[in-house]
DRENDO-1510 file (C-alpha; in Angstrom, 1 decimal, always signed):
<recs>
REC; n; res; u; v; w
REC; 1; UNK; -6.1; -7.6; +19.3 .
REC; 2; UNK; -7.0; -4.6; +17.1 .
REC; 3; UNK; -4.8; -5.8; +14.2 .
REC; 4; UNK; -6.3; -9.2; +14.5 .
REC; 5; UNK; -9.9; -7.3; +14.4 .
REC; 6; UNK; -8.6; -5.1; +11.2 .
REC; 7; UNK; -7.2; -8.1; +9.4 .
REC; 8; UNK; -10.7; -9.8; +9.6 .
REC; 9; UNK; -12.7; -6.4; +8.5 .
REC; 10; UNK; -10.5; -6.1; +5.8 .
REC; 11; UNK; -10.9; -10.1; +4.4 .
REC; 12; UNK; -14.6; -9.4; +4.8 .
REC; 13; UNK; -14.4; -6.5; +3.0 .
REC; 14; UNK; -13.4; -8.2; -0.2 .
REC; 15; UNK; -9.7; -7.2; -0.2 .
REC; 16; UNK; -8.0; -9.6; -2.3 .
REC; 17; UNK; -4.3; -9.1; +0.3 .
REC; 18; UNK; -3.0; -7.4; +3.2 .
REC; 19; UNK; -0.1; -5.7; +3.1 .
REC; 20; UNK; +1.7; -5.7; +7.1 .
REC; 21; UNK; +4.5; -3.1; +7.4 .
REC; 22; UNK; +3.5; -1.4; +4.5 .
REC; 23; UNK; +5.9; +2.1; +4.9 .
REC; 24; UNK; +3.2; +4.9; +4.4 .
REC; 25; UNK; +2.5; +3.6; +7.8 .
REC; 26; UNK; +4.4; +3.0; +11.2 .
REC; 27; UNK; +6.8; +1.0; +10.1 .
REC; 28; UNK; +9.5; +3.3; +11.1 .
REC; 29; UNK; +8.6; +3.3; +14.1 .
REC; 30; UNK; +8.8; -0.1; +15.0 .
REC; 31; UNK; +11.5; -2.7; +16.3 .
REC; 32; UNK; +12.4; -5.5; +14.4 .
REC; 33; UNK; +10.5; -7.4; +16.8 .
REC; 34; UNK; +7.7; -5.4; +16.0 .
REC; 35; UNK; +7.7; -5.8; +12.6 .
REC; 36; UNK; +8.3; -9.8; +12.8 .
REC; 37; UNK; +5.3; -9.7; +15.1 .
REC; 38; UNK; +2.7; -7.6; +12.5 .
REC; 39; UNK; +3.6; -9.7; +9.8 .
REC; 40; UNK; +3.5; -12.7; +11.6 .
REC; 41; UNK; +0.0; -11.4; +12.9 .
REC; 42; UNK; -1.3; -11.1; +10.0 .
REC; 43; UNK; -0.5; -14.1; +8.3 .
REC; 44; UNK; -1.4; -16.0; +11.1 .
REC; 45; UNK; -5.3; -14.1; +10.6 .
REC; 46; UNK; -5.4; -14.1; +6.9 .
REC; 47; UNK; -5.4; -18.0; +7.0 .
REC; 48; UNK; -4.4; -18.3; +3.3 .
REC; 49; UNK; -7.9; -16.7; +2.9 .
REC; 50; UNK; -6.0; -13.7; +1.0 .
REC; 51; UNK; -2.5; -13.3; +0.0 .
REC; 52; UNK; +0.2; -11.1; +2.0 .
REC; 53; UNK; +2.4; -9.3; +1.3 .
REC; 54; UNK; +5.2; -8.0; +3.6 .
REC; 55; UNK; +7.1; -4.9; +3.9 .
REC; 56; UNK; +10.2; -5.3; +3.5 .
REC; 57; UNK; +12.3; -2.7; +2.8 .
REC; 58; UNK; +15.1; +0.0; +4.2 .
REC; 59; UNK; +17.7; +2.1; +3.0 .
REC; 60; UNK; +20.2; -0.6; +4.4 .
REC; 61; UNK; +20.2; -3.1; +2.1 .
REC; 62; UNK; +21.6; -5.6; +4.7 .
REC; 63; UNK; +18.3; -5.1; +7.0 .
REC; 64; UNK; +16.2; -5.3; +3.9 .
REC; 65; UNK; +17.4; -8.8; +3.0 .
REC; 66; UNK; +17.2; -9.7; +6.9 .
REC; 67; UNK; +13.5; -8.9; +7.0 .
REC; 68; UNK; +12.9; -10.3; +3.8 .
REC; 69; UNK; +13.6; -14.0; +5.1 .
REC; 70; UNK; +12.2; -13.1; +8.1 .
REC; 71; UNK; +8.7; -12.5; +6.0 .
REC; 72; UNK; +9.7; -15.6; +3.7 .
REC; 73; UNK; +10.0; -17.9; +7.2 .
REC; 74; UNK; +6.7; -17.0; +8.3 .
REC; 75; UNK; +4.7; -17.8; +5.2 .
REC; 76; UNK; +4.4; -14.2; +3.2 .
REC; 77; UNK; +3.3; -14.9; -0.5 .
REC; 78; UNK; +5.4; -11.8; -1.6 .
REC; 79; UNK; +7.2; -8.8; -1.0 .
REC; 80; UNK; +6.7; -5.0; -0.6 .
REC; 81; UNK; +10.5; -2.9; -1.4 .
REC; 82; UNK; +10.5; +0.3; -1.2 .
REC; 83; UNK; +13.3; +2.4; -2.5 .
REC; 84; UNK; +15.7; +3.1; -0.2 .
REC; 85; UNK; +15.4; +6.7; +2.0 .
REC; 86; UNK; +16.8; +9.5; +2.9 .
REC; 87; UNK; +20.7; +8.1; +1.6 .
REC; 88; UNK; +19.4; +9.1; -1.8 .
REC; 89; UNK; +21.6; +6.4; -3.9 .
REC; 90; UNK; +22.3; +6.4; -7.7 .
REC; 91; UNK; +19.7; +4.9; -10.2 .
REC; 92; UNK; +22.8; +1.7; -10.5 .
REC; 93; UNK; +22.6; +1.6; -6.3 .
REC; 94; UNK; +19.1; +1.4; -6.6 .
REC; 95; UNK; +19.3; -1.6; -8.9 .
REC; 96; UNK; +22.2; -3.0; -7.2 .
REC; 97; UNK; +20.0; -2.9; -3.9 .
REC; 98; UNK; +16.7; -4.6; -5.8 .
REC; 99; UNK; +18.6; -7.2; -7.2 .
REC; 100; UNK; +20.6; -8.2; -4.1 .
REC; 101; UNK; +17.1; -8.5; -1.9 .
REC; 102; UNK; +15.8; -10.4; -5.0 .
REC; 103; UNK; +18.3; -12.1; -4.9 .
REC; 104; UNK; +18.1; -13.4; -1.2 .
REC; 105; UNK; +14.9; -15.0; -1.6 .
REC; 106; UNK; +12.4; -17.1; -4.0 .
REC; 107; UNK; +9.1; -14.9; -3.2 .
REC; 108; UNK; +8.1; -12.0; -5.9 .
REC; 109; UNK; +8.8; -8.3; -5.3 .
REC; 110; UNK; +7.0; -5.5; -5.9 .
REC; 111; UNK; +9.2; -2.4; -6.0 .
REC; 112; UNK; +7.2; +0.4; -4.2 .
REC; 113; UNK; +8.4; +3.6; -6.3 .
REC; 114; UNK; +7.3; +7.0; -3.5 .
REC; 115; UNK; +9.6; +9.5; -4.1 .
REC; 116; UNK; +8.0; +11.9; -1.9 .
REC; 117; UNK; +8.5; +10.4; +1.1 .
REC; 118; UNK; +12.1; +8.2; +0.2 .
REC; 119; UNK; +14.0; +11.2; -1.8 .
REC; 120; UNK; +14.4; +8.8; -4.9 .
REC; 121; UNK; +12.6; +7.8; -7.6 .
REC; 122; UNK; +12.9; +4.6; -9.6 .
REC; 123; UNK; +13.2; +6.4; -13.1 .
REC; 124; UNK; +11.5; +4.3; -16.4 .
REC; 125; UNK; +15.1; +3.2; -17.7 .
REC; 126; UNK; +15.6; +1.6; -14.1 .
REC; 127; UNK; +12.4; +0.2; -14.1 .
REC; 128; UNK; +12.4; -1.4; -17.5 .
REC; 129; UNK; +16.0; -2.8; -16.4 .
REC; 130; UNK; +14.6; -4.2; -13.1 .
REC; 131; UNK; +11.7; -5.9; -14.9 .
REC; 132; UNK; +14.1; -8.4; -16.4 .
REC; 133; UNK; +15.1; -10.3; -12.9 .
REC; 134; UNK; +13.0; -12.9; -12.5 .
REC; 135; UNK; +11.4; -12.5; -9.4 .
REC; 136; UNK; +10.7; -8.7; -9.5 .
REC; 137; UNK; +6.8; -9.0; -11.0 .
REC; 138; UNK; +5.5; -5.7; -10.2 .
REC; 139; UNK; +5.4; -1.8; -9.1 .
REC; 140; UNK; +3.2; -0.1; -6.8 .
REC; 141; UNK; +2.8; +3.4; -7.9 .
REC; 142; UNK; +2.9; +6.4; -5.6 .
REC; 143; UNK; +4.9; +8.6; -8.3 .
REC; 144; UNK; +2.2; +10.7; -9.8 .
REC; 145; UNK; +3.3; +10.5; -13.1 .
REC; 146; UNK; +0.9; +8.4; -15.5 .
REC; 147; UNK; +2.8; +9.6; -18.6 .
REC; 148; UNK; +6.0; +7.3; -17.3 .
REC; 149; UNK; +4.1; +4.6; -15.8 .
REC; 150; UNK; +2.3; +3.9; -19.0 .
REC; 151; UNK; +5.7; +4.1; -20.5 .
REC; 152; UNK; +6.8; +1.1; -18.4 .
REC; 153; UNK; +4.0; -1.0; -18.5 .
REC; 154; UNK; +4.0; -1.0; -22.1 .
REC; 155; UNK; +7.8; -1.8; -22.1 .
REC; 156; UNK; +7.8; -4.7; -19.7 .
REC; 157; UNK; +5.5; -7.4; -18.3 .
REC; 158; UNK; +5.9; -5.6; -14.5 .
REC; 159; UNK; +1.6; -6.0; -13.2 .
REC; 160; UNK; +0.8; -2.2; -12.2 .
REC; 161; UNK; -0.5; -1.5; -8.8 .
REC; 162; UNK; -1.9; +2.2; -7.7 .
REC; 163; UNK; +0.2; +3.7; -4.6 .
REC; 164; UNK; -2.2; +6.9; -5.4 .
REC; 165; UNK; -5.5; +6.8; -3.6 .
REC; 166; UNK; -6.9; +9.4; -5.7 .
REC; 167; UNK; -5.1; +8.0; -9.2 .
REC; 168; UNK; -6.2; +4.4; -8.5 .
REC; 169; UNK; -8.8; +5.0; -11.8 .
REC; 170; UNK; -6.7; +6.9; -13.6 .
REC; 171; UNK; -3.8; +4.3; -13.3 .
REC; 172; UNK; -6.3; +1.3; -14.1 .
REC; 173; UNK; -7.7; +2.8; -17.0 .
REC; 174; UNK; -4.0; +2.5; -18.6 .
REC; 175; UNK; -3.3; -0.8; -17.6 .
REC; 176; UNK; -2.9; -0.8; -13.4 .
REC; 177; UNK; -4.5; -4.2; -12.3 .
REC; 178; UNK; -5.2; -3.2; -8.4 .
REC; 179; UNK; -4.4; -0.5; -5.9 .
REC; 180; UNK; -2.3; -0.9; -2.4 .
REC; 181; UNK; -4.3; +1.6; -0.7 .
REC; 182; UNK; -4.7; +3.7; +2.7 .
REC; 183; UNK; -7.9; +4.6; +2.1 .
REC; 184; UNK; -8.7; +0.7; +1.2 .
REC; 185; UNK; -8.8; +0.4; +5.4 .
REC; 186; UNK; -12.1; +2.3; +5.2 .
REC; 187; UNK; -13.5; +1.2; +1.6 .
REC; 188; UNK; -12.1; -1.4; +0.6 .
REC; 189; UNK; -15.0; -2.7; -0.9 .
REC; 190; UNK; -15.8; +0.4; -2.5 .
REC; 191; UNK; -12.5; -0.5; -4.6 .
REC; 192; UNK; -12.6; -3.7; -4.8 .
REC; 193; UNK; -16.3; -2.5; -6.4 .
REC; 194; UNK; -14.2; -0.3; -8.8 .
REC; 195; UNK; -11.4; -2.8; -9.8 .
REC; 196; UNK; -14.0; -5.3; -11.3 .
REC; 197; UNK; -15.9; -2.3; -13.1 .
REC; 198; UNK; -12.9; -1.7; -14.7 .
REC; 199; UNK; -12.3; -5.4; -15.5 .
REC; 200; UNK; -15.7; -5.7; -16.9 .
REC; 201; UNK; -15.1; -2.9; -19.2 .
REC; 202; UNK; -17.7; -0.8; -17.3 .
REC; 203; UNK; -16.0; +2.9; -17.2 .
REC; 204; UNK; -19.0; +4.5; -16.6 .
REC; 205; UNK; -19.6; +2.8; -13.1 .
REC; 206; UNK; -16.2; +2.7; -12.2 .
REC; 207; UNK; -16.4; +6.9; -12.8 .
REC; 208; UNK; -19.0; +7.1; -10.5 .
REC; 209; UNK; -17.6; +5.1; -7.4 .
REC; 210; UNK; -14.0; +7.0; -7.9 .
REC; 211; UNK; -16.4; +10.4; -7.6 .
REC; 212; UNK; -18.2; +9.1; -4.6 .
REC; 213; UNK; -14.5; +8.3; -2.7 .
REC; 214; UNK; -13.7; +12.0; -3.8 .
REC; 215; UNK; -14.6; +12.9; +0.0 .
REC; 216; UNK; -13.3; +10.5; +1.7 .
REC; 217; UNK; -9.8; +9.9; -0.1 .
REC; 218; UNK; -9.5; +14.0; +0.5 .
REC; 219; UNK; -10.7; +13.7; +4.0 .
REC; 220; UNK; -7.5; +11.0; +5.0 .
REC; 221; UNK; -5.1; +11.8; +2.0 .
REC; 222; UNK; -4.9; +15.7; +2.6 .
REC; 223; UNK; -5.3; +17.5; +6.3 .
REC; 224; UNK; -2.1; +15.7; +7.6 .
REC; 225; UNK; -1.1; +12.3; +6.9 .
REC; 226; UNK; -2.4; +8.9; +6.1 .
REC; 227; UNK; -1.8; +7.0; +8.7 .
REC; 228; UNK; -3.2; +9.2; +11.6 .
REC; 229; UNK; -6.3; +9.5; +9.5 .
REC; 230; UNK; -6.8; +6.1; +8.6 .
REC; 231; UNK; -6.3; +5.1; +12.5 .
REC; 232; UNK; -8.9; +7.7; +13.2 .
REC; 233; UNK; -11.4; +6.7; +10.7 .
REC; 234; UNK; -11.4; +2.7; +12.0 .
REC; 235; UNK; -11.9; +4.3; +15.6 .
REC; 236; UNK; -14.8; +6.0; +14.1 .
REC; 237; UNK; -16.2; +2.8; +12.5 .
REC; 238; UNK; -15.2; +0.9; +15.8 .
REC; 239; UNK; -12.8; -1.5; +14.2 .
REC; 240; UNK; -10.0; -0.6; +16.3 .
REC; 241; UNK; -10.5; +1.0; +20.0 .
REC; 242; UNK; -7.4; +3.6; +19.6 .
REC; 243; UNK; -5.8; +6.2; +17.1 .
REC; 244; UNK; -2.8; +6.7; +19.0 .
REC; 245; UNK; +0.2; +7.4; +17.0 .
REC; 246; UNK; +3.8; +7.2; +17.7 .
REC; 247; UNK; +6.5; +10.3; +17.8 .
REC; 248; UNK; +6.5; +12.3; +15.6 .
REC; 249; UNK; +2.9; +11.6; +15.0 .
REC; 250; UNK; +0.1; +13.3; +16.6 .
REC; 251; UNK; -3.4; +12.4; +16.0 .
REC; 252; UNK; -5.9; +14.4; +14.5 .
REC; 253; UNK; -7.3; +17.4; +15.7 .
REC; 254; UNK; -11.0; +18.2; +16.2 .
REC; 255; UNK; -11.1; +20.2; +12.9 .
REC; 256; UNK; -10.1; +16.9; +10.8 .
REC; 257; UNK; -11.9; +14.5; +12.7 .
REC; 258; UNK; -15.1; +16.5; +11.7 .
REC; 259; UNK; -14.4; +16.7; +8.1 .
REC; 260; UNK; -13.8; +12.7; +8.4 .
REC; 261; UNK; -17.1; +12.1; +9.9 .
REC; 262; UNK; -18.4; +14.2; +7.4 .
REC; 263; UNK; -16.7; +12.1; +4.8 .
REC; 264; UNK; -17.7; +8.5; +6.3 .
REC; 265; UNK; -21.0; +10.2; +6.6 .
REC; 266; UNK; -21.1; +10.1; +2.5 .
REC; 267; UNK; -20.1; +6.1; +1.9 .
REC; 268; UNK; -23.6; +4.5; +1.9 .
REC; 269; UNK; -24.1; +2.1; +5.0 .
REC; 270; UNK; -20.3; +2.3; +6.3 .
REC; 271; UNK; -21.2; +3.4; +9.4 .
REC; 272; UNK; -23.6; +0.9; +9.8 .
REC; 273; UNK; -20.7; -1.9; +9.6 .
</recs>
């Protein structure tokens, strides 16, 4: 129920796709029934009102190209890959693993390149070398380096998505064309907002919404961890009815749930949603 309710806030919010077992959240945690059942959830609620796109990925190439046409039989538009984790491969495993889920289906992919959390980066040569398979269109950006993703985009035709909450402008104003975001759960509309400034050619007003998110971006990005905060902040806007969090999350204590409502607090009329 409260991912059907989230799904619906989030298409009335102006969000242009979902993206179900995305893996800066739970999807760890979850069985593969679990994961069948989000994406198929969310499908199922987007209505072909917005496009989806499904996590696929894992550091086992053979479960990544299971839950790829998994997502592919229950109507996804597209496909989320991160690089594989913690098994570190080389930069000619990482391709070798890209190609063979790209392989294994007809839907795009968009390579999710977080070497914080996976241990691995997708470096610009791998990139550039990637961009050439047909159905690998684009790269969600959680690196933190704009020198190398500008490097890329001008080498390839790969469309640019911020990973970065707090680099989404940064990244569009060199050529991103949207942003996969955590915050987005909260204010997506205040993106959405900044994504067609930027379109328009309108920097100024696109400045001055990426200051105003300043708060809340630091509020969810920086005490612990996305996902707890992002659960706690729909709880606080009463689109979900929980923040629980599976081992080894915890939720928030008080001390970051009072900077949040202080945050929230600062995003004219959110709390009034």
């Amino acid at each position: 129920k409260a991912l059907r309710n989230l799904v619906r806030e989030q298409i009335a919010g102006g969000v242009d796709g979902l993206v179900p077992c995305g893996s800066t959240g739970e999807s760890a945690t979850m069985n593969h029934a679990e994961h069948e059942r989000v994406i198929a959830i969310t499908i199922e609620e987007a209505a072909g009102k917005v496009k989806v796109m499904a996590g696929t990925g894992s550091n086992n190439t053979a479960e990544a190209i299971s839950l790829t046409s998994y997502a592919k039989r229950a109507g996804a538009d597209a496909l989320l890959l991160v690089s594989p984790y913690y098994n570190k491969p080389t930069q000619p495993g990482l391709i070798a693993h890209c190609h063979a889920v790209a392989d294994s289906t007809d839907l795009p992919v968009v390579l999710y390149d977080i070497p914080g959390r996976t241990g691995i980066p997708f470096t610009t040569p791998t990139l550039i070398d990637l961009a050439d398979h047909p159905r690998i269109v684009a790269v969600k950006d959680a690196k933190g380096d704009l020198a190398a993703s500008t490097k890329v985009m001008a080498a390839t035709d790969l469309l640019w998505f911020s990973g970065e909450d707090a680099l989404t402008l940064p990244l569009l104003a060199i050529g991103a064309v949207g942003t996969v975001s955590v915050v987005g759960h909260v204010a997506g509309a205040q993106y959405a907002a900044m994504i067609a400034a930027v379109d328009r050619g309108d920097l100024t007003e696109a400045r001055r919404i990426h200051e105003a998110l300043i708060p809340i971006v630091d509020a969810i990005m920086t005490p612990s961890q996305g996902a707890i905060m992002a659960k706690a902040a729909l709880v606080e806007l009463g689109v979900i009815a929980s923040a629980t969090v599976r081992l080894p999350l915890v939720e928030s204590p008080v001390e970051h749930l009072e900077a949040l409502r202080a945050a929230l607090a600062t995003l004219p009329g959110i709390l009034d949603r």
